[in-house]
C-alpha positions in Angstrom: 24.3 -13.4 17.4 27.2 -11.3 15.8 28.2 -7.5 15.4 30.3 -7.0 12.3 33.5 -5.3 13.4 34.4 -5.0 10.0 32.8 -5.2 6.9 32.5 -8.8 5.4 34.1 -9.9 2.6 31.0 -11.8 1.5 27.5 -11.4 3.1 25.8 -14.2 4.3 22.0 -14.8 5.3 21.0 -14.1 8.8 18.1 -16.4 9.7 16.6 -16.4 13.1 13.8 -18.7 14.0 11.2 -17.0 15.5 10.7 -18.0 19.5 6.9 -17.2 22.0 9.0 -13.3 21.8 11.1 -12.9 19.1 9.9 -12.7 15.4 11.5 -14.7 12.7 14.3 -13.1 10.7 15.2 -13.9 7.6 17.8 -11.4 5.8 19.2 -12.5 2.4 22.0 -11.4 0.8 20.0 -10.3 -2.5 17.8 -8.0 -0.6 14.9 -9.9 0.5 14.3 -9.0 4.2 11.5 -10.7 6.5 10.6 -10.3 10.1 7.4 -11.8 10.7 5.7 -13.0 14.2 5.6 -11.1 17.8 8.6 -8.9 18.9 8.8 -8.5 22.6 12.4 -9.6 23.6 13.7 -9.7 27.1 16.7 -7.4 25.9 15.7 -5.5 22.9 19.2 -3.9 22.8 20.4 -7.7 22.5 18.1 -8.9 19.9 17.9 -6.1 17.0 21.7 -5.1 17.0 23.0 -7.6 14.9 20.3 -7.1 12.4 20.9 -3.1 12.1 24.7 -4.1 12.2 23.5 -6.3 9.1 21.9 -4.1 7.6 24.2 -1.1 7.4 26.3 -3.9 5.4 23.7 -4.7 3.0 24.6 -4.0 -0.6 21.7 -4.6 -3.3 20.3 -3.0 -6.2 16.9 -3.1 -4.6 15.7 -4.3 -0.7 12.3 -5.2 -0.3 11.4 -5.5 3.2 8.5 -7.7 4.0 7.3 -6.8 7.6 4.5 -9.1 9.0 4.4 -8.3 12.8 1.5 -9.3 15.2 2.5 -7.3 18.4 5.2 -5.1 18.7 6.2 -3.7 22.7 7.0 0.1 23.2 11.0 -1.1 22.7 10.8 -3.1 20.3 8.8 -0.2 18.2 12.2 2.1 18.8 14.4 -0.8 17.5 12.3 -1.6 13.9 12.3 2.4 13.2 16.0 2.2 13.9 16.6 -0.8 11.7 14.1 0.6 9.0 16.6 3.9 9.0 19.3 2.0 8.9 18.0 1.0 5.7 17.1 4.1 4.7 20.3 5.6 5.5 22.2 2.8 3.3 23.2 4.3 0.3 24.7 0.8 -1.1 21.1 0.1 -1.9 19.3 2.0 -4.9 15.9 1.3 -3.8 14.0 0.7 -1.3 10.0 -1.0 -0.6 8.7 -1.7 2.4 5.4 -4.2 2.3 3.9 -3.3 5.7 1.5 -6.3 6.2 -1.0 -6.1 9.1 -4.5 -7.8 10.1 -7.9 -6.0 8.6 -9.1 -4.5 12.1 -5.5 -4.1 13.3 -5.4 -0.1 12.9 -2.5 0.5 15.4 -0.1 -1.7 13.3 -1.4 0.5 9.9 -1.1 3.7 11.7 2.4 2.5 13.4 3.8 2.0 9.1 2.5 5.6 8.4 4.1 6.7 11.1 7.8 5.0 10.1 7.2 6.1 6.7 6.8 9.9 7.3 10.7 9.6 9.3 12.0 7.6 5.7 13.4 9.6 3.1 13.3 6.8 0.1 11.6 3.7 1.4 8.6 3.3 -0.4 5.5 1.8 1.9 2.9 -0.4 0.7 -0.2 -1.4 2.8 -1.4 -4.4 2.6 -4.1 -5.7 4.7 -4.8 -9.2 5.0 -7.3 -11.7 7.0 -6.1 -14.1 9.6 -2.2 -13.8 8.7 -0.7 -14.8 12.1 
């Protein structure tokens, strides 16, 4: 993992494979952000600081965030609303949609993206429910 202690001179992609607790990451340069799987890391702290780091350096026209999370522990919940204002916060990008994916009798998960979206000031949510996506 890395912090930024400055910002880069040219963003790279941060891809993380996703492990039995730890979703997989995939954050392009143009925007296109993914975490998808189960987040439940030993140290939460550990795992999602280089992706808010990451995102505070982001700069695009437009980030569309594709969330497609299975199970999310009480820490882990803190962390995503963090990152997701981190986004938010980012005035380097112009827009911002947030495609919060989740399964069909999974009401939690839906109420957990209302939830983020009422504490986001210009991220734009979209529910989409789906059948047997994990």
């Amino acid at each position: 993992m890395f912090i930024f202690k400055n910002k880069p001179e040219i963003m790279t992609n941060l891809v993380i494979q996703s492990t039995d607790s730890t979703p997989h990451v995939e954050f392009l340069a143009n925007g296109t952000l993914t975490l998808k799987g189960r987040s439940l890391p030993e140290d939460v702290h550990k795992f999602y600081a280089p992706l808010i780091d990451w995102v505070k350096h982001l700069e695009a026209d437009k980030a569309v965030i594709d969330l497609k999370l299975e199970y999310l522990n009480t820490s882990s919940t803190k962390k995503l609303l963090n990152l997701l204002t981190a986004i938010d916060q980012n005035d380097k990008i112009k827009e911002i949609d947030v495609n919060w994916h989740y399964e069909f009798d999974d009401l939690e998960m839906e109420d957990l993206g209302t939830i983020y979206e009422e504490d986001m000031k210009r991220a734009k949510f979209k529910y989409i429910e789906e059948v047997d996506i994990f």
